[in-house]
MIDOSE-1310 file (N, C-alpha, C; in nm, 2 decimals, decimal comma, always signed):
residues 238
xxxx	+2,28/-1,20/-0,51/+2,37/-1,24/-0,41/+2,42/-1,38/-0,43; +2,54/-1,39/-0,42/+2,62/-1,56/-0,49/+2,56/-1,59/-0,34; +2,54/-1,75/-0,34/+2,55/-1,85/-0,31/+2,68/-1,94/-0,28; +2,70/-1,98/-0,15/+2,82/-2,02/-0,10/+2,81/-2,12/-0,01
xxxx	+2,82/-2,21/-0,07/+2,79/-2,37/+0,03/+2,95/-2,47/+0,07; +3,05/-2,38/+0,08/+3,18/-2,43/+0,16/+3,22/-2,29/+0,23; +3,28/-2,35/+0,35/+3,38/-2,27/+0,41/+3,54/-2,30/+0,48; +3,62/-2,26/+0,48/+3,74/-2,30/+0,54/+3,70/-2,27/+0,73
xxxx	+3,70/-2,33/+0,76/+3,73/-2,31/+0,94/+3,88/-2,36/+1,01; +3,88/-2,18/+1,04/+4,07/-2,21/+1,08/+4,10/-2,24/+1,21; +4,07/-2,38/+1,23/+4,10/-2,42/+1,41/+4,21/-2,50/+1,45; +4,31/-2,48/+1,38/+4,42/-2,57/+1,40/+4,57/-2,54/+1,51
xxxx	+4,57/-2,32/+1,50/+4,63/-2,30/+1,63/+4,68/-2,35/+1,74; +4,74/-2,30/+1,80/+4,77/-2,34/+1,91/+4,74/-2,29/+2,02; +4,65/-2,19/+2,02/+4,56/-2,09/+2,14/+4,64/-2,03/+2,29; +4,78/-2,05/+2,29/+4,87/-2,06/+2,37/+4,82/-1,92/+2,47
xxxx	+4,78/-1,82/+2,43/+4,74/-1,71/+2,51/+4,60/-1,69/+2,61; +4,51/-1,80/+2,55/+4,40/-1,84/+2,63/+4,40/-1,95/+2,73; +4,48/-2,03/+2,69/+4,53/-2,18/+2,76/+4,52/-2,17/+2,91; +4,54/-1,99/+3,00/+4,52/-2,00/+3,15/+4,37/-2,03/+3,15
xxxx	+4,28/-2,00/+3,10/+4,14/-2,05/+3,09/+4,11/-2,17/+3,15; +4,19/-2,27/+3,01/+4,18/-2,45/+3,06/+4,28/-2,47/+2,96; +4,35/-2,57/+3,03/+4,48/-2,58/+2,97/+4,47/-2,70/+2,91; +4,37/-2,80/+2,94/+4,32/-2,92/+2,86/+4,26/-2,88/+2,78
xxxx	+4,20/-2,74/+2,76/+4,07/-2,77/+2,55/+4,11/-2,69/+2,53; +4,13/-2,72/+2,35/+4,18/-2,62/+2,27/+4,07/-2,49/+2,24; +4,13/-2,38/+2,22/+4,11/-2,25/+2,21/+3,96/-2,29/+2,09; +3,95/-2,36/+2,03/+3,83/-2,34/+1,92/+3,70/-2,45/+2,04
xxxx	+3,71/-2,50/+2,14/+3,64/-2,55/+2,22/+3,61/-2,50/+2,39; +3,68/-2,38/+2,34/+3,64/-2,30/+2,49/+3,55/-2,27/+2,48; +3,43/-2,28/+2,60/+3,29/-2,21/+2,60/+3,29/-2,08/+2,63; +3,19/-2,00/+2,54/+3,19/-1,87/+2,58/+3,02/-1,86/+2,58
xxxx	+2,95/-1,79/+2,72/+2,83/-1,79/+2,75/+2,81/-1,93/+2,72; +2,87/-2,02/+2,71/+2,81/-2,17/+2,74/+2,80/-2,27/+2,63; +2,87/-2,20/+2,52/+2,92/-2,25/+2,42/+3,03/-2,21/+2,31; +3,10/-2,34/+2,26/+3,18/-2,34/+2,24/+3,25/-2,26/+2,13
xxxx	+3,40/-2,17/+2,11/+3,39/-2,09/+2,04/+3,36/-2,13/+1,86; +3,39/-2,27/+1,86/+3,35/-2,27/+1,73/+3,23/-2,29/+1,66; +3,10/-2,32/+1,78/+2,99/-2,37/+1,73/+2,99/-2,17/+1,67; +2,96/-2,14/+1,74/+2,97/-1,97/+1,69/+2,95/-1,94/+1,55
xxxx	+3,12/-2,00/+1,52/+3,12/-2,00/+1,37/+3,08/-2,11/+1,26; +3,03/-2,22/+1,33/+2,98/-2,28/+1,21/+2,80/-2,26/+1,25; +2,75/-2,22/+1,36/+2,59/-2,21/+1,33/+2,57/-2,07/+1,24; +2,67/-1,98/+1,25/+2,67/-1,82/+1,15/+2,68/-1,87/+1,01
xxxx	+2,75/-1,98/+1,00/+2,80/-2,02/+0,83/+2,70/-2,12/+0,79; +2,64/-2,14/+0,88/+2,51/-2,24/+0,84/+2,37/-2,18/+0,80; +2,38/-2,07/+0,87/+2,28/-1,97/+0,85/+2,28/-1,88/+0,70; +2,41/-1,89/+0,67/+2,44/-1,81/+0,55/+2,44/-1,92/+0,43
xxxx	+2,35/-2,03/+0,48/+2,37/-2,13/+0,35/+2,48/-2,23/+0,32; +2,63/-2,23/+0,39/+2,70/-2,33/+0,38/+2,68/-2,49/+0,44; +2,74/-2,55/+0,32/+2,65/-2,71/+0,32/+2,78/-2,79/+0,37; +2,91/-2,74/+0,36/+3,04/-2,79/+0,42/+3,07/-2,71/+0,45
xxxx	+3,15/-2,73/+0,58/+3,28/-2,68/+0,65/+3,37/-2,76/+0,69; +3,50/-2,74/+0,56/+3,65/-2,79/+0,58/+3,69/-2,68/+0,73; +3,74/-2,85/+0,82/+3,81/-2,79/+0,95/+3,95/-2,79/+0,95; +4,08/-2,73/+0,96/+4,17/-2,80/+1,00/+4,21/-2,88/+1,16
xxxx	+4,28/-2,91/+1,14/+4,29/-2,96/+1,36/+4,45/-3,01/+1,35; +4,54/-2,93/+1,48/+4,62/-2,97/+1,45/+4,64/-3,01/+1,66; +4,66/-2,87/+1,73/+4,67/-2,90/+1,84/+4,49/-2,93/+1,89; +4,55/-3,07/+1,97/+4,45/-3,10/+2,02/+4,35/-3,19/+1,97
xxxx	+4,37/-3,21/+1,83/+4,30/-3,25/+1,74/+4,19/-3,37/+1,77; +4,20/-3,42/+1,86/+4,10/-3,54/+1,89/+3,97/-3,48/+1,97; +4,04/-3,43/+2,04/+3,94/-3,34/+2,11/+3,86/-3,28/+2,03; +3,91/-3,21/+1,93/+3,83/-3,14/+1,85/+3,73/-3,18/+1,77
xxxx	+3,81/-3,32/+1,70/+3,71/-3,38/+1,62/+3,61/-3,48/+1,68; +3,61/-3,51/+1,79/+3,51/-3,59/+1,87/+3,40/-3,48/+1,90; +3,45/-3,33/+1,92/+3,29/-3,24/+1,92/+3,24/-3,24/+1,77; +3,39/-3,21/+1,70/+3,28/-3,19/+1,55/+3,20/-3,33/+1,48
xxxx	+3,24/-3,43/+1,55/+3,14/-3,58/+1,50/+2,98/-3,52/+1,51; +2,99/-3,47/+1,66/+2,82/-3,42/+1,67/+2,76/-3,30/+1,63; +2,86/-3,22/+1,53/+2,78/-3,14/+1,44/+2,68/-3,22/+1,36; +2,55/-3,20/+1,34/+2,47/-3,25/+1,21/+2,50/-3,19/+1,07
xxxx	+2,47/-2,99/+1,11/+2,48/-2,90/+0,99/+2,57/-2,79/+1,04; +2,64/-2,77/+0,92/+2,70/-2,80/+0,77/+2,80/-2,95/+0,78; +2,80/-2,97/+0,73/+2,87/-3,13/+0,70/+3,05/-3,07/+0,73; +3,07/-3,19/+0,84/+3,22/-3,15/+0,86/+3,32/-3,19/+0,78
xxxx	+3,41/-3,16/+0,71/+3,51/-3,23/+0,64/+3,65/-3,19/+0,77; +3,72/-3,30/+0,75/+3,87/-3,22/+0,86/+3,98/-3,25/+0,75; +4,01/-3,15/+0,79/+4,16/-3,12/+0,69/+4,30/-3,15/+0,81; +4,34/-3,26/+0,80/+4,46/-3,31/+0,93/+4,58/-3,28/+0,94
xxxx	+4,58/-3,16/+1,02/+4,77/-3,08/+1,01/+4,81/-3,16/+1,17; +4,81/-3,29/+1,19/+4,92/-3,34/+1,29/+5,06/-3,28/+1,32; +5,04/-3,36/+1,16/+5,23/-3,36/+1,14/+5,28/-3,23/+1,10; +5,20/-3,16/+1,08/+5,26/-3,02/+1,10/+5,18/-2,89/+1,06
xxxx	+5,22/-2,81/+1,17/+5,10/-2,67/+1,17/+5,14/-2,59/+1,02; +5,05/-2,55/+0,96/+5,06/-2,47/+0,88/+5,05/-2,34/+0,80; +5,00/-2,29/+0,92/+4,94/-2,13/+0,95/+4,83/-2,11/+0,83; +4,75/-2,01/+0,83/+4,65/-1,99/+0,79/+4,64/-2,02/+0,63
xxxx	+4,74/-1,99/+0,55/+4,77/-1,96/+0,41/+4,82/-2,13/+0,41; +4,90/-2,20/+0,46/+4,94/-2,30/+0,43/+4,81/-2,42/+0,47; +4,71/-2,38/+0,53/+4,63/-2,45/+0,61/+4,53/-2,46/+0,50; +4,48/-2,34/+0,40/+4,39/-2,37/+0,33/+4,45/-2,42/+0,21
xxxx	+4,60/-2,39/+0,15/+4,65/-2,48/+0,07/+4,60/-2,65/+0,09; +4,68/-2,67/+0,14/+4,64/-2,79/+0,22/+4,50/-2,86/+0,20; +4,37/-2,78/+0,24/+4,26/-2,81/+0,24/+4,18/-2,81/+0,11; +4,27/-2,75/-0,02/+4,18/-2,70/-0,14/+4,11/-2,78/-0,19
xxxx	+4,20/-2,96/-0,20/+4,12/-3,04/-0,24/+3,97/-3,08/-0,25; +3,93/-3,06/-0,06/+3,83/-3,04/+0,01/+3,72/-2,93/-0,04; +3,77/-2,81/-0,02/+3,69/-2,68/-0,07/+3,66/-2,70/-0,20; +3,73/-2,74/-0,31/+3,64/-2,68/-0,44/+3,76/-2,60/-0,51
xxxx	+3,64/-2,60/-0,63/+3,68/-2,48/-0,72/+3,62/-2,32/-0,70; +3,51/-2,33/-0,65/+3,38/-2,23/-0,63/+3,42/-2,13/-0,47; +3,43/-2,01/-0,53/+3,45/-1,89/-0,40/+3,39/-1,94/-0,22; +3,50/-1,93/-0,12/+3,45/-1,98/-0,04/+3,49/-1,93/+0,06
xxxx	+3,40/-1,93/+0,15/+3,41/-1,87/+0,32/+3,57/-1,92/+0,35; +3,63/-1,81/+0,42/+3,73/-1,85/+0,57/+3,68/-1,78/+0,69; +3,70/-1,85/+0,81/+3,69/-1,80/+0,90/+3,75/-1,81/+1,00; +3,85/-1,74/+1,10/+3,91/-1,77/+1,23/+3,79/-1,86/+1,33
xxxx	+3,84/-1,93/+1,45/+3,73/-1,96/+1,52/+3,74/-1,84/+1,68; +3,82/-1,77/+1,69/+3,84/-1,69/+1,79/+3,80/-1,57/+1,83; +3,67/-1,59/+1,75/+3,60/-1,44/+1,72/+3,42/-1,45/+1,70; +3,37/-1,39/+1,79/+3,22/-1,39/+1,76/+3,17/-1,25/+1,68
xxxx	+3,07/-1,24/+1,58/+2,99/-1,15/+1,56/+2,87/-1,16/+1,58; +2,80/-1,03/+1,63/+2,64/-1,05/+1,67/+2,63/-0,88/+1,65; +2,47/-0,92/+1,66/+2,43/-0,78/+1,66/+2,42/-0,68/+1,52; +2,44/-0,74/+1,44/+2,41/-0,68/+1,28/+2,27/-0,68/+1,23
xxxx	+2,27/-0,59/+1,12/+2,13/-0,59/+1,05/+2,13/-0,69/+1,00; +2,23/-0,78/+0,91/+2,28/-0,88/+0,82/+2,41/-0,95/+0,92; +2,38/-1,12/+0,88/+2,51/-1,23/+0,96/+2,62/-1,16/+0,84; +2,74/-1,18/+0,91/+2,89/-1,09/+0,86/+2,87/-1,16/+0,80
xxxx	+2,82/-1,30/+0,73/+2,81/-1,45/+0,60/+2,79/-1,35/+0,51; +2,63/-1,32/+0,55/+2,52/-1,24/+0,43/+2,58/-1,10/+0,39; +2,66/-1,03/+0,43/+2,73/-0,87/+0,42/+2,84/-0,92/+0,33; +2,90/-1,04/+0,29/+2,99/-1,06/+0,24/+2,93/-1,11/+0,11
xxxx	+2,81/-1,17/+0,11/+2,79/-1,26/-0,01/+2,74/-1,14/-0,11; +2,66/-1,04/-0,07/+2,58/-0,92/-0,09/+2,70/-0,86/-0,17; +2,85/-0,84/-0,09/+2,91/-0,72/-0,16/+3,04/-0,80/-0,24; +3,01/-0,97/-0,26/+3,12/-0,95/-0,33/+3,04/-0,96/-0,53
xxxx	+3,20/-0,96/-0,57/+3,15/-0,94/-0,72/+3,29/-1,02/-0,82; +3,28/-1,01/-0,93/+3,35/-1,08/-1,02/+3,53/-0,98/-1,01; +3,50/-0,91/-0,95/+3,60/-0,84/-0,98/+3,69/-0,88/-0,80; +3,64/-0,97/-0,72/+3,76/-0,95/-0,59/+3,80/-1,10/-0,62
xxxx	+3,90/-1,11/-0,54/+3,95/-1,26/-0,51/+3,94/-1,27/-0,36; +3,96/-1,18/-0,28/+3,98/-1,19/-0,14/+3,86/-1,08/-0,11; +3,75/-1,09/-0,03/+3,67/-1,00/+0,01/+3,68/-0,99/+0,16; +3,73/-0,91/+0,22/+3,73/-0,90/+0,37/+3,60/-0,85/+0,46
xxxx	+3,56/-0,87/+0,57/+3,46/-0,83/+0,67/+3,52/-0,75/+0,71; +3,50/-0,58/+0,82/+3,54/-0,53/+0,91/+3,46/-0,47/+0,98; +3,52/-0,41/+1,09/+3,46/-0,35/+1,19/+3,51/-0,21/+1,19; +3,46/-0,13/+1,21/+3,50/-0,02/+1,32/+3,61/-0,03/+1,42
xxxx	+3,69/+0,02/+1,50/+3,71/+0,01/+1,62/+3,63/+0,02/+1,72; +3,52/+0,12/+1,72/+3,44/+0,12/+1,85/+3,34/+0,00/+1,85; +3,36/-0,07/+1,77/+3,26/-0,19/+1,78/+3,32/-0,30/+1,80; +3,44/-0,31/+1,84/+3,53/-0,40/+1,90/+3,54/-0,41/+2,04
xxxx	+3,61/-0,57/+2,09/+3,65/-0,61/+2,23/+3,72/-0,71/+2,22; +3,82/-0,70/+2,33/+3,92/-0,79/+2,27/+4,02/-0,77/+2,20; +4,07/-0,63/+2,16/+4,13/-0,59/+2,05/+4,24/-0,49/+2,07; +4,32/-0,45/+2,11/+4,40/-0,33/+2,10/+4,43/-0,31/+2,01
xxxx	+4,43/-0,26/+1,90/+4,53/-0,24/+1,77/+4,40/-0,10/+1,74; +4,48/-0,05/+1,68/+4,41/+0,12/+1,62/+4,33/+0,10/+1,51; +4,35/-0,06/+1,38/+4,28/-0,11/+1,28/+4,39/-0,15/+1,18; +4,32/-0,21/+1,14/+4,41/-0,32/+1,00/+4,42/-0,22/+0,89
xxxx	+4,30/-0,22/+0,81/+4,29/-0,15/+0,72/+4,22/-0,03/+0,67; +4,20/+0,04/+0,58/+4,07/+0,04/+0,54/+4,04/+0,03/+0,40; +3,91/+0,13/+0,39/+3,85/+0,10/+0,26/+3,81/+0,24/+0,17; +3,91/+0,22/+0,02/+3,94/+0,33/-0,07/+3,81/+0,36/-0,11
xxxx	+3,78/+0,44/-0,19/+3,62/+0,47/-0,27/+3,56/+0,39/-0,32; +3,67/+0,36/-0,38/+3,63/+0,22/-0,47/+3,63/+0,08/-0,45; +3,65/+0,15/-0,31/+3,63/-0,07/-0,24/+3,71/-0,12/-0,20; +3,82/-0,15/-0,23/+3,92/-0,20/-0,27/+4,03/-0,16/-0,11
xxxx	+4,10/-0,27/-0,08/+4,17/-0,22/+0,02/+4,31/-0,14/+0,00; +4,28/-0,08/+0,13/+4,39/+0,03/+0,19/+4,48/+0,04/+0,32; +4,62/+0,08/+0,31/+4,59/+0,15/+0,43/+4,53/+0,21/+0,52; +4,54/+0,15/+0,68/+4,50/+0,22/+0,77/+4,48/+0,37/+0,81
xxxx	+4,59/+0,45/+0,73/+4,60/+0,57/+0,74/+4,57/+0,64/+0,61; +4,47/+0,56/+0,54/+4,48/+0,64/+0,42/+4,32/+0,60/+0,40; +4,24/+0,63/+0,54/+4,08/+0,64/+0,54/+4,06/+0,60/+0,69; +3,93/+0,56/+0,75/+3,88/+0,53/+0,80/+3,97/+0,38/+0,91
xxxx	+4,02/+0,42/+1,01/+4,10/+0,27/+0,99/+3,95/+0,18/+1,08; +3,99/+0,01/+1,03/+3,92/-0,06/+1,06/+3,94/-0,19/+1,09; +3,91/-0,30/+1,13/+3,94/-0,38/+1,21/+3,91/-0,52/+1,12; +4,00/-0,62/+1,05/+3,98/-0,72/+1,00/+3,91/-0,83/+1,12
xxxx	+3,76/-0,89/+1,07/+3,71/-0,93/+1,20/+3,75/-1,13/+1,16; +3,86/-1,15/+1,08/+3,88/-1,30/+1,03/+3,76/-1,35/+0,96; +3,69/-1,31/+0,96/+3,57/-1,38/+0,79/+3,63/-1,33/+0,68; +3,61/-1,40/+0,55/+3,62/-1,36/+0,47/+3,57/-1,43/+0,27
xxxx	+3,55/-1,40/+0,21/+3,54/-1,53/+0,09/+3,66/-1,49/-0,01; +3,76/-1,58/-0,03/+3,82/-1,63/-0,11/+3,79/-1,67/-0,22; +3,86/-1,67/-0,33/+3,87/-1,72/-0,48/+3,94/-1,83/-0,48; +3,91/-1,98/-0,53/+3,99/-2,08/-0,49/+4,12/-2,05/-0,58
xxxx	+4,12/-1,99/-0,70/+4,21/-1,91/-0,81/+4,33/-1,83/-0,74; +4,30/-1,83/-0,64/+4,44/-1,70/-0,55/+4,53/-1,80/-0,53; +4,54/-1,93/-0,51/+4,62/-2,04/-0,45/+4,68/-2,14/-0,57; +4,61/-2,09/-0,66/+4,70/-2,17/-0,75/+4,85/-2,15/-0,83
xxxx	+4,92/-2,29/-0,83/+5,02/-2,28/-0,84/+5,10/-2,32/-0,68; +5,08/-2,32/-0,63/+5,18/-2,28/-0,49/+5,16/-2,46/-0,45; +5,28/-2,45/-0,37/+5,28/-2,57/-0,30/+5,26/-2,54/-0,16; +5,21/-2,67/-0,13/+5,15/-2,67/+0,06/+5,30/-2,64/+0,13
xxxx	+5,32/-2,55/+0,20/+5,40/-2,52/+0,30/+5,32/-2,43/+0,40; +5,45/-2,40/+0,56/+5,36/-2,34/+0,66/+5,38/-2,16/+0,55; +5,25/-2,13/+0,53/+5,28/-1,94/+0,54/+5,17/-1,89/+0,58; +5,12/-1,78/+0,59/+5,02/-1,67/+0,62/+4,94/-1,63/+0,49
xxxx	+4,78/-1,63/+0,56/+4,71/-1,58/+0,42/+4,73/-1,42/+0,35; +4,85/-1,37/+0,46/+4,83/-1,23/+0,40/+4,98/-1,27/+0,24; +5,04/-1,37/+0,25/+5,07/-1,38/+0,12/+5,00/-1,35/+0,03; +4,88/-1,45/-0,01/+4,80/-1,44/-0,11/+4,69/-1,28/-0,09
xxxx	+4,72/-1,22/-0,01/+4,65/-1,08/+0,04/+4,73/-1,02/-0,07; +4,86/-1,00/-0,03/+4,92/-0,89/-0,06/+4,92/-0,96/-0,25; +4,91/-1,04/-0,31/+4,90/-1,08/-0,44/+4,75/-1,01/-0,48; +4,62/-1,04/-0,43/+4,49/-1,04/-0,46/+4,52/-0,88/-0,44
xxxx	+4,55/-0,83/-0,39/+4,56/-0,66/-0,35/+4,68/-0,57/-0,47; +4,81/-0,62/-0,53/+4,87/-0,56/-0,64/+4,76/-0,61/-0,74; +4,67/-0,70/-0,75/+4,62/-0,69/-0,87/+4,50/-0,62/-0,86; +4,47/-0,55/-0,74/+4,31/-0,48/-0,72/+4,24/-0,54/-0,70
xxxx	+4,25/-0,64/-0,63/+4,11/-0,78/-0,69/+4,14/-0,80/-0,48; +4,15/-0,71/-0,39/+4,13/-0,75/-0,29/+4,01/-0,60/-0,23; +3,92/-0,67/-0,19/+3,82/-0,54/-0,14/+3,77/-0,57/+0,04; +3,70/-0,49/+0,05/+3,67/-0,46/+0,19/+3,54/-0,48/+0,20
xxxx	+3,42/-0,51/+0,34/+3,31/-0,41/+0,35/+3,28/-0,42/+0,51; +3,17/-0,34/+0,51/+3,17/-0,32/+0,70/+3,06/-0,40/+0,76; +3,11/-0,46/+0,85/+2,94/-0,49/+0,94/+2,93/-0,42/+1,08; +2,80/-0,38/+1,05/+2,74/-0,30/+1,16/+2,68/-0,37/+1,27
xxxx	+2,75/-0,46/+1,32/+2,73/-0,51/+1,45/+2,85/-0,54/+1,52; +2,89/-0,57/+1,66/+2,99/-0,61/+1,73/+3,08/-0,72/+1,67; +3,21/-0,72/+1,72/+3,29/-0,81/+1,69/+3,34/-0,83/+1,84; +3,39/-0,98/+1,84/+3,43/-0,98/+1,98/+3,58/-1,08/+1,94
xxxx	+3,66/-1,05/+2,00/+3,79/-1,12/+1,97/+3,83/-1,21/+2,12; +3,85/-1,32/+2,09/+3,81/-1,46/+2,21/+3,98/-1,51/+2,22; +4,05/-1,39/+2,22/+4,21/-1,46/+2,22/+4,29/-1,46/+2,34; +4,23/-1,43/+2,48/+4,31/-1,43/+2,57/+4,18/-1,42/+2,68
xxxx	+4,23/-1,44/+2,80/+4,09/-1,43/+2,91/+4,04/-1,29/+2,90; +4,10/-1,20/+2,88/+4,01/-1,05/+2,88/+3,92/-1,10/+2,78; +3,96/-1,11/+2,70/+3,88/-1,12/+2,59/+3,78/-1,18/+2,58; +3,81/-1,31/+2,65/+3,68/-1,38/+2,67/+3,59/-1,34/+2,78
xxxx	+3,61/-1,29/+2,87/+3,55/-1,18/+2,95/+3,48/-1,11/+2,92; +3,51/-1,01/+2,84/+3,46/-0,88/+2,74/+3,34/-0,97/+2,67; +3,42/-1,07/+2,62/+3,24/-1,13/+2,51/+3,14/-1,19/+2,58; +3,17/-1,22/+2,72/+3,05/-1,31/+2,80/+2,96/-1,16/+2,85
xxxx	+3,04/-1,07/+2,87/+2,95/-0,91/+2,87/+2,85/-0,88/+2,78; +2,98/-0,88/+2,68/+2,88/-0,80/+2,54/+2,76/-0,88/+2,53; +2,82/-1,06/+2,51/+2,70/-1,13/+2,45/+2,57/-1,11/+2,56; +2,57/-1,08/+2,71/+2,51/-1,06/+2,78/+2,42/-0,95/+2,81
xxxx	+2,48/-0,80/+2,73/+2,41/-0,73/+2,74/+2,34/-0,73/+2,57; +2,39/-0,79/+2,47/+2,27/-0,80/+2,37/+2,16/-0,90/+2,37; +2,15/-0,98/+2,43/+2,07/-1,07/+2,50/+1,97/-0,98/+2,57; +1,96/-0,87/+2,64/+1,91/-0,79/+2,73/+1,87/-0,70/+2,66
xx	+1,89/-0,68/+2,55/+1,81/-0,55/+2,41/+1,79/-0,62/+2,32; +1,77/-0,79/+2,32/+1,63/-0,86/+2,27/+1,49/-0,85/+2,35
């Protein structure tokens, strides 16, 4: 199982669809069951061995980093998109310097996983190999909340991603480990990580795998609703 002591945390958003919540804290500092959505994902990535987590912060950004001062573990680095948002693909451009050379965690902060045999960290470190650049996490649909969509992708015989209609469809849950090698060459501008998707994927080098626990998607008040449930009734079958 590789060893992975960086991660990208993508908190720079603008959370504009949760904002009726509280319109003063950004979407990666809304509590959910009583804490905040991003501690979520850095105590999951702490657990899986990461020793840094590069943040970006763009809206809200003070706010943000005055909670991330009082992280202890994993060591925060912030990656500062003020002056301008740069969506997911442009965000970790941006951040490479920070990250390394060495394969490394991304993760949305708008999304909890619980309830696995293995943290979605440990399912990812287990199934990647020399052969991916992009290794994706997924879910099922019935193990989703928060979510309307029928599924992103899925997953061929061979691993390797698919169309939704060409297997099993399934649900990209925003974890994933990257090859710092997918981004080179490019200059920092705003784009989306499914650029470098759709590159790591003509060359076969983009794969899939599943985690068998809930996913909760934290992007609008239903949503956040749904996961103060879920987390509530798995709390209750400890």
């Amino acid at each position: 199982m590789i060893s992975i002591e960086t991660a990208m945390v993508l908190a720079a958003g603008l959370g504009t669809r949760i904002r009726a919540l509280d319109p003063d804290t950004p979407k990666p500092l809304i509590p959910v069951a009583g804490k905040p959505l991003i501690d979520y994902a850095l105590s999951s990535l702490r657990a899986s061995g990461v020793k840094r987590a590069v943040v970006n912060v763009h809206h809200r950004a003070d706010q943000l980093e005055a909670h991330l001062r009082t992280i202890d573990a994993p060591e925060v680095l912030i990656s500062d998109e003020r002056n301008a948002l740069l969506e997911t693909g442009g965000g970790i451009l941006k951040a490479l310097p920070l990250i390394g050379t060495e394969p490394f965690f991304c993760t949305n902060t708008d999304a909890i996983l619980a309830g696995g045999s293995l943290l979605g960290g440990d399912v990812l470190r287990e199934a990647w190999s020399d052969d991916c650049d992009a290794l994706l996490l997924m879910v099922p649909p019935a193990a989703v909340s928060g979510y309307a969509g029928a599924g992103d992708f899925s997953i061929a015989s061979d691993g390797t991603i698919a169309d939704p209609d060409q297997g099993d469809p399934l649900v990209y849950t925003g974890l994933q480990i990257l090859r710092p090698s997918l981004f080179a060459g490019v200059e920092v501008a705003p784009m989306s990580t499914r650029v470098f998707w759709k590159k790591a994927r003509a060359a076969g080098r983009m794969r899939g795998v599943v985690f068998d626990g809930a996913w909760m998607h934290v992007g609008d008040p239903d949503g956040h609703r749904s996961a103060e449930l879920r987390l509530a009734e798995l709390a209750d079958q400890r």
